[in-house]
VOTITOR-537789 format. One record per residue (C-alpha): y, z, x; residue in one letter. Coordinates in nm, 3 decimals. Example, Ala and Ser with C-alpha at 12.3 -4.5 7.8 and 13.67 -1.06 7.14 Angstrom:
BEGIN
<pt c2="-0.450" c3="0.780" c1="1.230" aa="A"/>
<pt c2="-0.106" c3="0.714" c1="1.367" aa="S"/>
//
This chain:
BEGIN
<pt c2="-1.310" c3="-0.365" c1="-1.277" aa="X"/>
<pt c2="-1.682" c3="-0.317" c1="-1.431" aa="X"/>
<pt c2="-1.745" c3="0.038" c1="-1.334" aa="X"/>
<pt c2="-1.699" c3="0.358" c1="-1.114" aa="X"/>
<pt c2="-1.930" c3="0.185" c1="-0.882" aa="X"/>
<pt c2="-1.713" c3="-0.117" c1="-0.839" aa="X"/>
<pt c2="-1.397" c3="0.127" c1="-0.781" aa="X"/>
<pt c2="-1.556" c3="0.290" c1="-0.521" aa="X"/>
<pt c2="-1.702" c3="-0.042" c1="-0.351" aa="X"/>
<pt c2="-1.307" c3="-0.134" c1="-0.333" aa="X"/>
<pt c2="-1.236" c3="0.177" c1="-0.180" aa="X"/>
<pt c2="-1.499" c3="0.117" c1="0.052" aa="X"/>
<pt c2="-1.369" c3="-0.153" c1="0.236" aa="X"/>
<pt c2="-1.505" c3="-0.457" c1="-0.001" aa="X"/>
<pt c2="-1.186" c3="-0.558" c1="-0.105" aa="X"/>
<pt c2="-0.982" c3="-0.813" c1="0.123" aa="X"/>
<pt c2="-0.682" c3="-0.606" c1="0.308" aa="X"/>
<pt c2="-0.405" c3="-0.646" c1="0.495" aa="X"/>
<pt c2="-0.366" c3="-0.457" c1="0.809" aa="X"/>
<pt c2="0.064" c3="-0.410" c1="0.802" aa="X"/>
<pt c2="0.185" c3="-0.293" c1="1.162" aa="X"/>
<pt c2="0.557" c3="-0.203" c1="1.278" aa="X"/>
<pt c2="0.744" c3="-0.486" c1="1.339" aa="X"/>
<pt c2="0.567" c3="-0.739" c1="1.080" aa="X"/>
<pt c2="0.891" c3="-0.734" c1="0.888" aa="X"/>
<pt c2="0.880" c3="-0.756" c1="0.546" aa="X"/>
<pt c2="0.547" c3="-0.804" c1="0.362" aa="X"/>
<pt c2="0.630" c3="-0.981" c1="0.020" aa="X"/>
<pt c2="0.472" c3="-1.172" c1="-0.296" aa="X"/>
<pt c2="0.195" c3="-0.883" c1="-0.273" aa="X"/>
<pt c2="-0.043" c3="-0.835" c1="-0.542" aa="X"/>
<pt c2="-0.237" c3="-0.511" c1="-0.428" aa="X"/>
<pt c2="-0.415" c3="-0.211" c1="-0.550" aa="X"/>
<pt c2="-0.383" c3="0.018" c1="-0.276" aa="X"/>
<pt c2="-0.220" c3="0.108" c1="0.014" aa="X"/>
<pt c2="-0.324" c3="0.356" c1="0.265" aa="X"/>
<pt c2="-0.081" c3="0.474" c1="0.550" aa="X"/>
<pt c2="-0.391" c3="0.597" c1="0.849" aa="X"/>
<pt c2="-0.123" c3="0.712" c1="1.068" aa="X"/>
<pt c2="0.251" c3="0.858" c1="0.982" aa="X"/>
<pt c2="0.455" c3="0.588" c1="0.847" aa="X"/>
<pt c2="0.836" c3="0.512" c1="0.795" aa="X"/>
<pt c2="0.852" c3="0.297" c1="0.439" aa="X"/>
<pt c2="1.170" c3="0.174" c1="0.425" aa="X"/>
<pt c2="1.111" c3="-0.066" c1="0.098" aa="X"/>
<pt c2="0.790" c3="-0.035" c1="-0.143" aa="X"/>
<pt c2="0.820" c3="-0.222" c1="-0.460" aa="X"/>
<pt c2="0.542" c3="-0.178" c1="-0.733" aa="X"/>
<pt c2="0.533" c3="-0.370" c1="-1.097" aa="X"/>
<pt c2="0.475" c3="-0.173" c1="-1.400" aa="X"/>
<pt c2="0.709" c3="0.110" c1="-1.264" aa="X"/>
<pt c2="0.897" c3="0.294" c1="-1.519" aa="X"/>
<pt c2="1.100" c3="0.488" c1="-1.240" aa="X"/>
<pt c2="1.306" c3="0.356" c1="-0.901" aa="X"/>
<pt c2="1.144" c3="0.254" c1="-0.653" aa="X"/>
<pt c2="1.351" c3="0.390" c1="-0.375" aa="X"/>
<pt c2="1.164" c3="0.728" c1="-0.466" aa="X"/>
<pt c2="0.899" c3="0.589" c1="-0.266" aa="X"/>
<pt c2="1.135" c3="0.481" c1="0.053" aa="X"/>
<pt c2="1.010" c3="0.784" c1="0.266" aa="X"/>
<pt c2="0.803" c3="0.892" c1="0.568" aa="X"/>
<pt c2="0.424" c3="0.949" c1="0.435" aa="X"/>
<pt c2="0.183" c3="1.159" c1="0.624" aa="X"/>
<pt c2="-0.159" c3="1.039" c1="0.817" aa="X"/>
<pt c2="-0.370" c3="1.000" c1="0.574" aa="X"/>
<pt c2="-0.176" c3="0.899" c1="0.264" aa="X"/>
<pt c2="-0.340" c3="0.694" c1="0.000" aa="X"/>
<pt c2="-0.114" c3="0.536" c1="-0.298" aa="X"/>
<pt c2="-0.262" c3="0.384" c1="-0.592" aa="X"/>
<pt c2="-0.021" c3="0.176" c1="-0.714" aa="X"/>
<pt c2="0.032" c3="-0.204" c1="-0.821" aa="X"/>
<pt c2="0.239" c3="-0.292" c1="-0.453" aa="X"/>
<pt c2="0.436" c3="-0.626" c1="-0.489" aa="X"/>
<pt c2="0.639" c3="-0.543" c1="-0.141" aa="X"/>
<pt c2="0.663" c3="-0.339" c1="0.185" aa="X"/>
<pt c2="0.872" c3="-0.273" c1="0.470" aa="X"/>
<pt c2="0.754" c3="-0.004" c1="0.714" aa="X"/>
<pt c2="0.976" c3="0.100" c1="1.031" aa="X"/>
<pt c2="0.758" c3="0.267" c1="1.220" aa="X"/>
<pt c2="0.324" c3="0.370" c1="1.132" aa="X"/>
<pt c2="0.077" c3="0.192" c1="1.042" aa="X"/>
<pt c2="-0.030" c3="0.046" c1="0.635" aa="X"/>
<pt c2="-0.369" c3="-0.111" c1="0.464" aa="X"/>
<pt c2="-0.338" c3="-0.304" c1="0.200" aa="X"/>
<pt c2="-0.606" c3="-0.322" c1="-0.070" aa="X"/>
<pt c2="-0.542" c3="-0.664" c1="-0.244" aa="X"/>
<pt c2="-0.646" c3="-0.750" c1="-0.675" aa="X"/>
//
């Protein structure tokens, strides 16, 4: 990324997404930026690269509104809503 300004053109909407719904299964081979969870959402598997902890820490239920910045390789939700920001 260049700049602020091209951060917050990605944030935007000018990045291609992935709109995730419940019963989608499993979204994997990911290579995304973002995710943002609009509604409440069930995760019941998030995988991110670079990740120096366990993964399961992120297997929970995330409020409306939720926005992770994280390097997402997988998902799994069981119930909500998630937008994917891809790289």
């Amino acid at each position: 990324m260049a700049d602020t300004n091209d951060l917050l053109r990605q944030q935007l909407g000018n990045a291609q997404v992935i709109i995730y719904v419940t019963g989608d299964g499993a979204q994997t081979s990911l290579d995304c930026y973002a995710v943002h969870f609009p509604v409440q959402t069930v995760v019941t598997n998030l995988d991110i690269d670079n990740n120096t902890g366990t993964d399961a820490n992120l297997h929970q239920t995330y409020p409306a509104g939720t926005m992770l910045y994280l390097n997402v390789t997988a998902i799994t939700i069981s119930s909500g809503l998630a937008i994917l920001y891809k790289n």
